[in-house]
MMTF fields as JSON, N, C-alpha, C and O atoms, coordinates in Angstrom:
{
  "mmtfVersion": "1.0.0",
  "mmtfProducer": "UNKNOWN",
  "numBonds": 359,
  "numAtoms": 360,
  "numGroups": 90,
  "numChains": 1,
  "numModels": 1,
  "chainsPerModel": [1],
  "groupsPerChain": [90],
  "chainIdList": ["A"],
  "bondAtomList": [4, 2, 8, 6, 12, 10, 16, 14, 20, 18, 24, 22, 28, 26, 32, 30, 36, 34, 40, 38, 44, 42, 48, 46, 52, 50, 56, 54, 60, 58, 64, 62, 68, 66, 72, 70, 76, 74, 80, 78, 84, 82, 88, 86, 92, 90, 96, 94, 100, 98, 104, 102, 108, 106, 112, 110, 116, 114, 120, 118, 124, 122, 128, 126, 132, 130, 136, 134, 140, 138, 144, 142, 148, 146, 152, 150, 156, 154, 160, 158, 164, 162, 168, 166, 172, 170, 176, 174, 180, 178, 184, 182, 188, 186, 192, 190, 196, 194, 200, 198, 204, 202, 208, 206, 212, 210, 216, 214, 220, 218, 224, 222, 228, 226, 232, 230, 236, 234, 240, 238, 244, 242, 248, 246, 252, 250, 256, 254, 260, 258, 264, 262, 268, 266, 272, 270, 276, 274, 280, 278, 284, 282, 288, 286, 292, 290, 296, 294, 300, 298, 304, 302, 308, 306, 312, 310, 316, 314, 320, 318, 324, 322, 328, 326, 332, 330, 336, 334, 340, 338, 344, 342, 348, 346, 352, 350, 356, 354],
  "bondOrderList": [1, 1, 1, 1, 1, 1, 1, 1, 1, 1, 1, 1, 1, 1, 1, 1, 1, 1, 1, 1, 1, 1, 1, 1, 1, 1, 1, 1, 1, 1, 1, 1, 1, 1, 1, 1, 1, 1, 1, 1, 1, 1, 1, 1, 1, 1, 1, 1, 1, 1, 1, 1, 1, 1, 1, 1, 1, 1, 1, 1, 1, 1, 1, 1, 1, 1, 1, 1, 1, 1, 1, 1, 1, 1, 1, 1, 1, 1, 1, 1, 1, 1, 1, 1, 1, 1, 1, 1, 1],
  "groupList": [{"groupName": "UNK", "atomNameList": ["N", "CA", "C", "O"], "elementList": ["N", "C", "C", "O"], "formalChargeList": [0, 0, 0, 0], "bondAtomList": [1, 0, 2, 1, 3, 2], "bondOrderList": [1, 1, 2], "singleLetterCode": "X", "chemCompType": "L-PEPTIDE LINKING"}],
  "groupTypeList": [0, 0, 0, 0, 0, 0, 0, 0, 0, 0, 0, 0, 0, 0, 0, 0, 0, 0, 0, 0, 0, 0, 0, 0, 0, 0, 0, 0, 0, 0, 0, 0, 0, 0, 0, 0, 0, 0, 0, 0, 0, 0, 0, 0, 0, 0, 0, 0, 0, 0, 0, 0, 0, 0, 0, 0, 0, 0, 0, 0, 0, 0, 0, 0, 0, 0, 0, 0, 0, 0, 0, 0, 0, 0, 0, 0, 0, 0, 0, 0, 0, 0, 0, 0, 0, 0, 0, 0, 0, 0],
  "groupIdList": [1, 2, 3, 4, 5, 6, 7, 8, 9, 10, 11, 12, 13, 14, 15, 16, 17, 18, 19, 20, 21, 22, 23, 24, 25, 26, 27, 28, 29, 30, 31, 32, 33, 34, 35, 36, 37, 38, 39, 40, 41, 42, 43, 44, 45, 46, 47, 48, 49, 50, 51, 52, 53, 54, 55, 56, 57, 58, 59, 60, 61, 62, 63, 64, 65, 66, 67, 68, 69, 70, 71, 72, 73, 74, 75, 76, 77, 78, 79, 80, 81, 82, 83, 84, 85, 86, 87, 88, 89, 90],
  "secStructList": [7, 7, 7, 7, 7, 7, 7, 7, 7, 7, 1, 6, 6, 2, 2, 2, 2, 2, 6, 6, 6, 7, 6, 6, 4, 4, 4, 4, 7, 7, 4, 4, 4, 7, 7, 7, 6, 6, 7, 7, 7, 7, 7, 7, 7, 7, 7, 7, 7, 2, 2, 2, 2, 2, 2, 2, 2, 2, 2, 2, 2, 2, 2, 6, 7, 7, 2, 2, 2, 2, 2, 2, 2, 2, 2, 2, 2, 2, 2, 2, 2, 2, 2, 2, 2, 2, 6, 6, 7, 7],
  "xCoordList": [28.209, 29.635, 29.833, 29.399, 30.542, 30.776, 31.544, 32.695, 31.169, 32.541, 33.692, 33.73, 35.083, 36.064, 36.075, 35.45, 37.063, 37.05, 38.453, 39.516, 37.847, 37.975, 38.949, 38.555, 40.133, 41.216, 41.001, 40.265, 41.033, 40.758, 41.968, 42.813, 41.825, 43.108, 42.33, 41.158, 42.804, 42.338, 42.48, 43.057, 41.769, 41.853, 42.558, 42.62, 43.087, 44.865, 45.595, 46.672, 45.614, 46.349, 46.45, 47.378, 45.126, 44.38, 45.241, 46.185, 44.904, 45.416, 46.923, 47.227, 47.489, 49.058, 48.798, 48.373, 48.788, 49.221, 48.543, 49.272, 47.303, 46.856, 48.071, 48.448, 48.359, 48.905, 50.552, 51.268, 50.989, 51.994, 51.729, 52.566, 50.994, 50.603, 50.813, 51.346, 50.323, 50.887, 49.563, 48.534, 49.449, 48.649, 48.277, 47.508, 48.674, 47.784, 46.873, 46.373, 46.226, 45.19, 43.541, 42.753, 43.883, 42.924, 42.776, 41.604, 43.631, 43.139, 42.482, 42.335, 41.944, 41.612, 39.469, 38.647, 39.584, 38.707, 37.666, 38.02, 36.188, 35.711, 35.119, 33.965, 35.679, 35.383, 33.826, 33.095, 33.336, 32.077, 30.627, 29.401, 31.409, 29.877, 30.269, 29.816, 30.886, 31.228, 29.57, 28.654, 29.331, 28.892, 29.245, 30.313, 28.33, 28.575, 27.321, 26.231, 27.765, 26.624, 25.711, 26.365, 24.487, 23.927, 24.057, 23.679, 24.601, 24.697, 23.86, 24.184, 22.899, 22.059, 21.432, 21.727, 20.332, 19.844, 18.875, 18.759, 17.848, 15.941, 15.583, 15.903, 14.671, 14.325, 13.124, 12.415, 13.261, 11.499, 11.527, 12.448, 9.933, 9.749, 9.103, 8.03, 9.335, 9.363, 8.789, 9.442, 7.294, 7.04, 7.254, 6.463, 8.023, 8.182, 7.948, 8.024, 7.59, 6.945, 7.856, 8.894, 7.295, 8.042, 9.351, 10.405, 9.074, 10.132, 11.391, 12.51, 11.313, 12.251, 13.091, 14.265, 12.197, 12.975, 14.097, 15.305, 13.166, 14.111, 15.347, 16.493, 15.076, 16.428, 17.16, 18.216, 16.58, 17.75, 18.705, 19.838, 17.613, 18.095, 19.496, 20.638, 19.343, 20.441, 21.487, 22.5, 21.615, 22.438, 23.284, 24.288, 22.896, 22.781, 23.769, 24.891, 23.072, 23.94, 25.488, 26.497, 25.114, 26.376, 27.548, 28.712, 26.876, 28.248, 28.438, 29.221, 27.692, 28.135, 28.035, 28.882, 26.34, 26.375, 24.426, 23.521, 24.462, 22.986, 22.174, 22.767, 21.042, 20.029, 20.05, 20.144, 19.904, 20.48, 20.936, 20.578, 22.312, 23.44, 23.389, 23.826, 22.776, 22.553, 21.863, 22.154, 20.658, 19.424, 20.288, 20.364, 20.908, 21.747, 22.756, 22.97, 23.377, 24.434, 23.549, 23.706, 22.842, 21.511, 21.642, 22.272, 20.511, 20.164, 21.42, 21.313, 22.152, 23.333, 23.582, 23.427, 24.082, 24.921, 23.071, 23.183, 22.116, 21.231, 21.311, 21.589, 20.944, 20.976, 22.266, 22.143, 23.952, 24.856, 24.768, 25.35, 24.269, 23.817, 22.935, 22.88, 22.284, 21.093, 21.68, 21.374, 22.577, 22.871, 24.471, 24.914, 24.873, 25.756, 24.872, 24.817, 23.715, 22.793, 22.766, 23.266, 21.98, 21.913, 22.519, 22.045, 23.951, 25.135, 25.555, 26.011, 25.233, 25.462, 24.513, 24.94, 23.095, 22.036, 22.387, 22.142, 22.96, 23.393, 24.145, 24.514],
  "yCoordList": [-11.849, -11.676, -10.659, -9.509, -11.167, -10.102, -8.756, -8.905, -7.497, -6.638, -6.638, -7.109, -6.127, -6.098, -5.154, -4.098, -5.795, -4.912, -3.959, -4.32, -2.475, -1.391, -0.525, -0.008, -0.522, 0.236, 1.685, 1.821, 2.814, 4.335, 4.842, 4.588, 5.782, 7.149, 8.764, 8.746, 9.617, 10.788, 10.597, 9.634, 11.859, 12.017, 12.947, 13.205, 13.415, 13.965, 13.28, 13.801, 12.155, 11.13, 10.011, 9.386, 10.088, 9.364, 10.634, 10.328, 11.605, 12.265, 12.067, 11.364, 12.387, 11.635, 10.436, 10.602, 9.255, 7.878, 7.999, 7.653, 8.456, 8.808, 9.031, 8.428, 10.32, 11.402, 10.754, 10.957, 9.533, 9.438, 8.554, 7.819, 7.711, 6.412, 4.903, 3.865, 5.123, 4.314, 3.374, 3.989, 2.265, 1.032, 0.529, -0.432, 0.989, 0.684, 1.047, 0.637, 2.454, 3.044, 2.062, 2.126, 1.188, -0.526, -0.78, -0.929, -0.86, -1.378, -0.237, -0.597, 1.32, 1.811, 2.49, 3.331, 1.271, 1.23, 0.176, -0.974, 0.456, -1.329, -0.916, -0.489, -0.978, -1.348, -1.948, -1.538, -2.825, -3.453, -2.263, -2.317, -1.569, -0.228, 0.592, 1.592, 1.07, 1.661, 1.956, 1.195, 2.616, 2.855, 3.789, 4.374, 3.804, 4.762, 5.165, 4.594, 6.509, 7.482, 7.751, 7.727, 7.972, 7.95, 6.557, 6.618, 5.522, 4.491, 3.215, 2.063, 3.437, 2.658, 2.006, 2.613, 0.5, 0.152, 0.766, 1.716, 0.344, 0.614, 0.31, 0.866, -0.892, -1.845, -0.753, -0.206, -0.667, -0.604, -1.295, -2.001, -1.077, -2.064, -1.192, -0.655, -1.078, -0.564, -1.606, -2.566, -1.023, -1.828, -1.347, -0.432, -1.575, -1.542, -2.218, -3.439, -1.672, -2.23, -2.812, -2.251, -4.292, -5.342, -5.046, -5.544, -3.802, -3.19, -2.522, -2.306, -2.359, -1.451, -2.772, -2.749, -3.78, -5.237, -5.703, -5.744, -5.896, -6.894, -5.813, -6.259, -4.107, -3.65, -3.225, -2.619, -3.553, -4.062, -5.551, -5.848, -6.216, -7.888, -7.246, -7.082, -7.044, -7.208, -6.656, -7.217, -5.74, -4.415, -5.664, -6.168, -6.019, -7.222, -8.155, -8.491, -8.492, -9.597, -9.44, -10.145, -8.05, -7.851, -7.17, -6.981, -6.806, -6.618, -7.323, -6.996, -8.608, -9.391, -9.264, -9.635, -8.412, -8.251, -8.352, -7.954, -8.818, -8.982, -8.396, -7.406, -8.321, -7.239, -5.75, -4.566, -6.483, -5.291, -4.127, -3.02, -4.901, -3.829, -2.944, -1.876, -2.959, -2.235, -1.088, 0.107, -1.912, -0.809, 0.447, 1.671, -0.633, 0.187, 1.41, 2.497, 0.84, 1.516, 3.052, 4.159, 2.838, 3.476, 4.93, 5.96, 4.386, 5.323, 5.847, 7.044, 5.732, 5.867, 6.911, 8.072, 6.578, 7.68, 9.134, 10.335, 8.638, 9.41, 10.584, 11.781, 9.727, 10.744, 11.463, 12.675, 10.875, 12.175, 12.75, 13.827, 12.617, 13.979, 14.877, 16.098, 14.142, 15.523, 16.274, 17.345, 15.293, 16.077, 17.37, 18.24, 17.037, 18.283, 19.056, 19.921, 18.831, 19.838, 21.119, 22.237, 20.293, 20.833, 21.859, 22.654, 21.238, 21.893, 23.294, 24.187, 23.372, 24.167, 25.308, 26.344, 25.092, 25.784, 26.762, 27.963, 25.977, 26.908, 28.582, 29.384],
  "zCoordList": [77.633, 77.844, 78.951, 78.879, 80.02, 81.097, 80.955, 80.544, 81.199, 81.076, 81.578, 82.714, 80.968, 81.939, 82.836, 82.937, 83.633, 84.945, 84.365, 83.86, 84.73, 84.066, 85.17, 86.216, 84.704, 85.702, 85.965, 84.988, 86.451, 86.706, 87.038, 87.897, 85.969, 86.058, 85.66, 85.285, 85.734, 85.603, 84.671, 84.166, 83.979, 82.515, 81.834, 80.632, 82.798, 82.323, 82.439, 82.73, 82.355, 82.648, 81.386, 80.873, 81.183, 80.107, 79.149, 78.42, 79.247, 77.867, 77.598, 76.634, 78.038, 78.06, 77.66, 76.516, 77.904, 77.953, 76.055, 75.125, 75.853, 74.717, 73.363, 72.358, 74.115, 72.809, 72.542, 71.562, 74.334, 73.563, 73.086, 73.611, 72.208, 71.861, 72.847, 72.456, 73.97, 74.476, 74.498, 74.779, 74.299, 73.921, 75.345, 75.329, 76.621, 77.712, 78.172, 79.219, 77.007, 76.932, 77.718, 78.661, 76.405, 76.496, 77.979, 78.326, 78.881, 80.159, 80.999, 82.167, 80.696, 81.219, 80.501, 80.865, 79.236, 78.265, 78.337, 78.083, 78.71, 78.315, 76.851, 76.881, 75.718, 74.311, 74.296, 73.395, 75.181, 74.813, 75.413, 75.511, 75.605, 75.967, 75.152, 75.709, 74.031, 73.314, 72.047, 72.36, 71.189, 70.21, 69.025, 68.841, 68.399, 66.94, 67.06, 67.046, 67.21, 66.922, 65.597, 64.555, 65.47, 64.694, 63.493, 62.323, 64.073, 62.917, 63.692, 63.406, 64.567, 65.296, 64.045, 63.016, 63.799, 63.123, 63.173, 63.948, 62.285, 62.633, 61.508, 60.457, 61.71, 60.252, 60.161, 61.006, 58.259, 57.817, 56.952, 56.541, 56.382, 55.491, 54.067, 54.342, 53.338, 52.354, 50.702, 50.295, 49.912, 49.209, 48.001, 47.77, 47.07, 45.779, 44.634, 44.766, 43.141, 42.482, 41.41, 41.058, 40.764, 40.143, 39.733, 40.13, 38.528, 37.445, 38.84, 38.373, 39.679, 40.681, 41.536, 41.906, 41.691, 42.64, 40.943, 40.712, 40.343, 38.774, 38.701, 38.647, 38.698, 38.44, 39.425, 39.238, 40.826, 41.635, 41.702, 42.08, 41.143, 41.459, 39.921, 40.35, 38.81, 38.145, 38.437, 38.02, 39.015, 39.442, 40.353, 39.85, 41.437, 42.542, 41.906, 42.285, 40.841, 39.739, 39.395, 39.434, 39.011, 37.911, 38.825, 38.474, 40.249, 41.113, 42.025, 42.917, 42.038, 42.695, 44.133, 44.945, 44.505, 46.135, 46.233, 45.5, 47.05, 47.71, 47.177, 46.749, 46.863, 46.592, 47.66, 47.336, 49.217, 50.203, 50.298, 50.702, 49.571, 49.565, 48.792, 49.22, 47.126, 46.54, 47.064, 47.116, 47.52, 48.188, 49.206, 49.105, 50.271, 51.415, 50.816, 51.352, 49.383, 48.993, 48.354, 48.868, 47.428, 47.17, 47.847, 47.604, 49.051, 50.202, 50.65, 50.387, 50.987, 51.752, 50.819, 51.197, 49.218, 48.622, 48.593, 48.84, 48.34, 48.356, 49.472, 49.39, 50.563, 51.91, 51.856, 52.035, 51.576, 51.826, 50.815, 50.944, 49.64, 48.983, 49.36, 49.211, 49.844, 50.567, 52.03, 52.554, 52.393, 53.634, 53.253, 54.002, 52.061, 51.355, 51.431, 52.305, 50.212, 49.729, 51.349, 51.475, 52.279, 52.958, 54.3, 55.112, 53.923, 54.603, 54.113, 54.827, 52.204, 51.5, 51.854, 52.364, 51.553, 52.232, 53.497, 53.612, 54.3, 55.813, 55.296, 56.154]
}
C-alpha cells in the first residue's frame, strides 16, 4: 500500500490546529508509519506439561476464547503485576 502524500506545516502550527480539535490534523499525518511502542510482537515457543495445556484448554472453554488468549491474558495480567511490584520498589 503506497503512503499518502503528506502535507507540511510547522509544528506550531500543528499545535493549534491540534488543541483546537480541528480534524485536518489527518492531512498533515501518514497514520501508516505510525507504531506502538513497546507492543512490537516476538513469537516464543514455550513447552508445557499435559496437566497445565488441559487447564488452560478448560479455562478456554468456559470463557469462550482460544486457548491463546487465556495464555496472553495470563502473562499480561502477570507481567503488570510485576511491573507495579517494581515501580513500588523505586
Amino acid at each position: 500500500m503506497p503512503t499518502k502524500k503528506v502535507k507540511r506545516i510547522s509544528g506550531k502550527e500543528f499545535d493549534r490546529l491540534f488543541d483546537e480539535g480541528s480534524d485536518k490534523i489527518d492531512d498533515y499525518i501518514d497514520w501508516s508509519k505510525g507504531h506502538h511502542p513497546n507492543l512490537e510482537l516476538k513469537r516464543v515457543n514455550v513447552d508445557l506439561p499435559v496437566w497445565v495445556i488441559n487447564a488452560l484448554d478448560k479455562k478456554a472453554a468456559r470463557i469462550g476464547v482460544p486457548r491463546m488468549g487465556v495464555i496472553k491474558t495470563c502473562l499480561a495480567e502477570l507481567a503488570e503485576q510485576e511491573h507495579h511490584r517494581a515501580g513500588e520498589a523505586a
